[in-house]
C-alpha positions in Angstrom: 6.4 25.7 26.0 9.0 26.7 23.9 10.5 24.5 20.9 13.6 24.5 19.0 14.6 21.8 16.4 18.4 21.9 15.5 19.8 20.1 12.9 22.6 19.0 11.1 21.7 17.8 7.2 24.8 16.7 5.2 22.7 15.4 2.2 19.2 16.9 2.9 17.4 14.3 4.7 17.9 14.9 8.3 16.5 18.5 6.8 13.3 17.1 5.8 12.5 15.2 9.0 13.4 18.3 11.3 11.2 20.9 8.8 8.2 18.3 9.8 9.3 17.8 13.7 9.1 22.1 13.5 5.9 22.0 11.9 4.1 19.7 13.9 5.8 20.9 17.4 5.4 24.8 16.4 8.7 24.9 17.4 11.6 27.1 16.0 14.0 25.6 12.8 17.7 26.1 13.5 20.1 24.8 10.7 23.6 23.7 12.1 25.9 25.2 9.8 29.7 23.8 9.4 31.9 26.7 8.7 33.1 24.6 6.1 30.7 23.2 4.3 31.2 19.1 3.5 31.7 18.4 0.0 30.8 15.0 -1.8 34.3 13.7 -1.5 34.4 15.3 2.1 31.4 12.5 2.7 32.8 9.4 1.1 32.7 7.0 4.2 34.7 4.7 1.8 38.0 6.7 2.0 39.8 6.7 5.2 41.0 10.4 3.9 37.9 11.7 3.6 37.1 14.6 6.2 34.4 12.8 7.8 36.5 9.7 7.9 39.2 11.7 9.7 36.5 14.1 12.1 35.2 10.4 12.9 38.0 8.8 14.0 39.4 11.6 16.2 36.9 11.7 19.2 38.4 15.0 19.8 37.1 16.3 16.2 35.1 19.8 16.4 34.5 20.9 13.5 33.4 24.9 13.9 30.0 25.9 13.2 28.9 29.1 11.8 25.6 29.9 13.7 25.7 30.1 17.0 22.1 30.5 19.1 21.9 33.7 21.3 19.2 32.6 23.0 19.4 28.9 23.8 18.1 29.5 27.1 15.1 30.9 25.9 13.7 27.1 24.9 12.1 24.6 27.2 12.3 21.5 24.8 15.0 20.7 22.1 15.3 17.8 19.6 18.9 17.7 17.9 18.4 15.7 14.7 21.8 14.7 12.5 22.4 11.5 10.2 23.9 8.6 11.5 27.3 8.5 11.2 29.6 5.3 11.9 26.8 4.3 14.4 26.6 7.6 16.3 26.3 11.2 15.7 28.9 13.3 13.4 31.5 15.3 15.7 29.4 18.6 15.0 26.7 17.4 17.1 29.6 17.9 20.1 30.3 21.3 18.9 26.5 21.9 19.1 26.2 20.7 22.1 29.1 21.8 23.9 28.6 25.5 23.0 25.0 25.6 25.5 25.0 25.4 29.0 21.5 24.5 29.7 
């Protein structure tokens, strides 16, 4: 069986977790890359101005991603790991996501 492990990290963590979940699974590492990257201040869920503020409250957000799989259809198993975000997963997830027909 073949294993991919997505991910989305904003502050490293997530990264962590899905280097282990590749290691123990065999599976392949694929980084989710925002074509523009977050900054601190694009992060501070304090400020109702801040990007991720903004992405979050447009259910329409999605933000563009760099990195693009060729070959999605090539796995038989795939764990999509992010941080939680305002109780559910950032809008990039959707990009992710919506891009694969699987």
């Amino acid at each position: 069986m073949k294993v991919l492990v997505a991910y989305f990290s904003a502050s490293g963590v997530t990264e962590g977790v899905a280097k282990q979940l590749a290691e123990v699974t065999g599976g392949d590492l694929h980084k989710i890359q925002p074509e523009q990257p977050y900054t601190e201040a694009d992060l501070d869920w304090r400020d109702k101005q801040s990007r991720s503020s903004i992405e979050m409250n447009d259910k329409q957000s999605r933000p563009a991603i760099t990195n693009k799989l060729t070959n999605m259809q090539d796995y038989d198993v795939v764990y999509v790991g992010f941080p939680i975000w305002w109780y559910t997963a950032p809008t990039i997830i959707n990009t992710f996501i919506e891009n694969y027909t699987i």
